[in-house]
C-alpha positions, 0 to 999 in steps of 0.5 A: 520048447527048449530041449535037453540042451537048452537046459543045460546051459540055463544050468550053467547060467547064474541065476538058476532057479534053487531045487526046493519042493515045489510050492505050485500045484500041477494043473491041465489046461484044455488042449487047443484043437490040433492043426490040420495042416493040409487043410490050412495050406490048401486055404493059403493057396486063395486066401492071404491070410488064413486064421485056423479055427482055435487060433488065439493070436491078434493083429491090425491085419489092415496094416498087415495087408498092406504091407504085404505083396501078392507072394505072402501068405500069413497062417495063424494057427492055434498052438501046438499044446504040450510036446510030452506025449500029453497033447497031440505029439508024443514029441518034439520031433513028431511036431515038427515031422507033422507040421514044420517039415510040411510048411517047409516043403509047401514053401518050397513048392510053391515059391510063396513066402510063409509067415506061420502064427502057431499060438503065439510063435511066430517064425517066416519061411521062404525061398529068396532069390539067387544073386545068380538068377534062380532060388536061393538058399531057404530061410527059415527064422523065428522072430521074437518081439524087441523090446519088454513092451513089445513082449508084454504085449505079446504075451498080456493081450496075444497082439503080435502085429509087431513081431508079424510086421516084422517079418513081412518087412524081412520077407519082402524085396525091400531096401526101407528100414524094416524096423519102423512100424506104425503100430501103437505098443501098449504102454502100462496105464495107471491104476484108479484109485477105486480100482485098487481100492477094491483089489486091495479089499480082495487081497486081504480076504484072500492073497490069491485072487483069480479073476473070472476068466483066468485059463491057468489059475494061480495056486500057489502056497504062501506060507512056503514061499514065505518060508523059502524065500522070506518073502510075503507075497500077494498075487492078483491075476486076470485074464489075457487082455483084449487088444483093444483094451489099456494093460493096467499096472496095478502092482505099484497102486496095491503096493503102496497097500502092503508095505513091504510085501511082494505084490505079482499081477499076472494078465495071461504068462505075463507077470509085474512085479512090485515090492521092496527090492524093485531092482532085483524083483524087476531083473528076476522077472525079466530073466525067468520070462526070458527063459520061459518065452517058448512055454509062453507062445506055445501057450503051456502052463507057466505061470505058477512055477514062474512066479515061485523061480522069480521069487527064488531068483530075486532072493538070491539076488538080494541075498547073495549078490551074485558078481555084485558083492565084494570079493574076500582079498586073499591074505596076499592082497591083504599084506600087500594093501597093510604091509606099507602103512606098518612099514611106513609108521616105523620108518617115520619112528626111526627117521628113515626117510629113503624107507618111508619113499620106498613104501609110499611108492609100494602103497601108490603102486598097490591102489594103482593095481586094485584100481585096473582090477575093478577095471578090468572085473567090470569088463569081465562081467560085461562080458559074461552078462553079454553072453549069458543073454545070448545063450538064453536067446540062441536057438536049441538047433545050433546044440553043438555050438550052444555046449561049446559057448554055455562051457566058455560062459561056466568057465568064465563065471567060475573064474571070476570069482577066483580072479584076483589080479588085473591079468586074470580077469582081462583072461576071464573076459577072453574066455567069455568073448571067445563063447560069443564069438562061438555064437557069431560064428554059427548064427540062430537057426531055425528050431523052436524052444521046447 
């Protein structure tokens, strides 16, 4: 669901995804029944919790239940489909016209606070009240799973008790913690040795290998990742996992199969990842989920163009080293880093002690410089880092401010590479705690990634 804005400042962000030809073929995906939102509002008036035919979304609703109170109601609604003109709205503005505007209004209307499942999207509205007496000003929020296992939950097994959870807590006229949560998070199980065996056997006939029961198949060309990326790639790929049901990691298992290869295991949009380069490979995965976590709730084709942006990500990651690589010193830090030692060898020749002070002193001075300079280039990267995450997280409402930060984040990372003095970096970390102070200052709203 991100917009025009929205991709703007993924443009600006430094592991962008490299424009080859694409080596994912196209596929449709059946389109989930449309919601029939006044149908849905009217069951919510009798009903706590209401599940649309069509909706794909679990629960522990006994938990849910219970922590709820007499003015909460909970929708979980099949997703939304495609936003292109291809689904039920010929836009994403038509969407939220026909369905987001009607929760609000309902909201509004009858004073009961709402927490909507649309797919896998989860957000809560509601009307808290006034410090002054009366209703206060309306909430609206998207929430978002907090942690990788909370993620790979929710998008491998479609269980968002957590993020559900969540959102009652912060609903609810409460003053406990609302972040403790009695509700195991699926952890990876190991996988058997039979077991790996037998996908291995599969990989060798085939190194893509589509599960019974996958909706979004993986096709995905090989020989042209080989030949872009340099990578060898094998894919296994299952269906969403039941709730009920261990999540398997099976990467690291085949792995150990194919040396030196690149194995993807996919249940649903999620993806794991094992290879050479682990750092890179994991790092790579987390960002391109990241940036595809509303085509992943909304339930929209992700998979085979994650995969091939994770791999071109991580390839540029190991061979390009954005930040990481050391900086080619200009030919100024070179004579001022060479100069002493030069000066120190003739002064020493022609017994000139007092010149042989004076150099040594330079030659302490210079280490001394480039020693704040790694300093202060951490502090720097830290600081973009921070704000590049942030951006990725912030909501396409607040566009305004998101051009505004995504431009402090394009200058900072421009001049980092550039900086080569202890001042100038402590400047480029300004300029990057400035576009953080940007978001602080208009905080998430309430839009959806499109």
């Amino acid at each position: 669901m991100r917009s025009v804005i929205t991709m703007a400042v993924i443009l600006a962000l430094p592991l962008l995804a490299l424009g080859a030809a694409p080596v994912a073929t196209a596929q449709e995906i059946a389109l989930p029944p449309k919601l029939d939102v006044e149908a849905a509002l009217d069951a919510l008036r009798t009903q706590q919790i209401h599940r649309v035919p069509g909706a794909v979304a679990h629960f522990d609703e006994d938990l849910i239940r219970d922590e709820m109170t007499g003015n909460m109601r909970v929708l979980v609604a099949p997703p939304r489909g495609p936003t292109d003109g291809n689904g039920h709205y010929k836009d994403i503005d038509q969407y939220f016209q026909e369905v987001e505007r009607k929760l609000d209004a309902w909201t509004k209307e009858t004073g009961l606070r709402l927490i909507s499942v649309i797919g896998l999207d989860v957000s809560y509205r509601y009307l808290p009240p006034s410090p002054l007496g009366g209703p206060g000003e309306f909430q609206r929020r998207n929430m978002v799973p907090d942690t990788l296992a909370e993620a790979r939950q929710h998008v491998a097994q479609h269980d968002v008790t957590a993020t559900v959870w969540r959102s009652v807590r912060q609903v609810k006229d409460t003053t406990d913690d609302p972040m403790l949560l009695d509700h195991p998070v699926a952890e990876l199980t190991e996988a058997s040795p039979a077991r790996t065996a037998e996908l291995a056997d599969l990989l060798r006939e085939n190194p893509v290998h589509n599960a019974p029961g996958r909706t979004e198949e993986i096709r995905l060309s090989v020989a042209e990742i080989r030949q872009e990326t340099g990578f060898d790639v094998r894919v296994a790929a299952f269906p969403v996992a039941d709730p009920a049901d261990p999540l398997v990691d099976h990467a690291p298992a085949l792995a150990e199969h194919f040396p030196g290869e690149v194995i993807v295991v996919a249940y649903g949009a999620w993806l794991e990842v094992a290879g050479p380069h682990q750092a890179q490979l994991t790092s790579s995965r987390d960002s391109t989920l990241g940036r595809s976590e509303g085509r992943m709730h909304a339930l929209l084709p992700t998979v085979n163009s994650n995969i091939v942006k994770m791999l071109r990500n991580a390839d540029r990651l190991i061979t390009d080293r954005p930040f990481s690589r050391p900086q080619t010193p200009p030919l100024r830090e070179i004579i001022i880093t060479g100069a002493p030692w030069l000066f120190l060898g003739s002064a020493l020749i022609l017994g000139g002690g007092g010149l042989a002070h004076t150099i040594s002193r330079k030659t302490l001075n210079a280490r001394a410089r480039r020693g704040a300079l790694r300093e202060t280039s951490a502090e720097a990267f830290a600081a973009i880092t921070q704000l590049g995450r942030r951006l990725l997280a912030a909501d396409p409402a607040t566009a305004p401010v998101m051009v505004k930060a995504a431009e402090r984040h394009s200058t900072a990372t421009a001049l980092f590479d550039r900086s080569t003095t202890p001042a100038a970096m402590a400047e480029v970390r300004s300029i990057a705690e400035q576009g953080s102070r940007l978001l602080d200052e208009h905080p998430r709203d309430d839009r959806h990634e499109q």
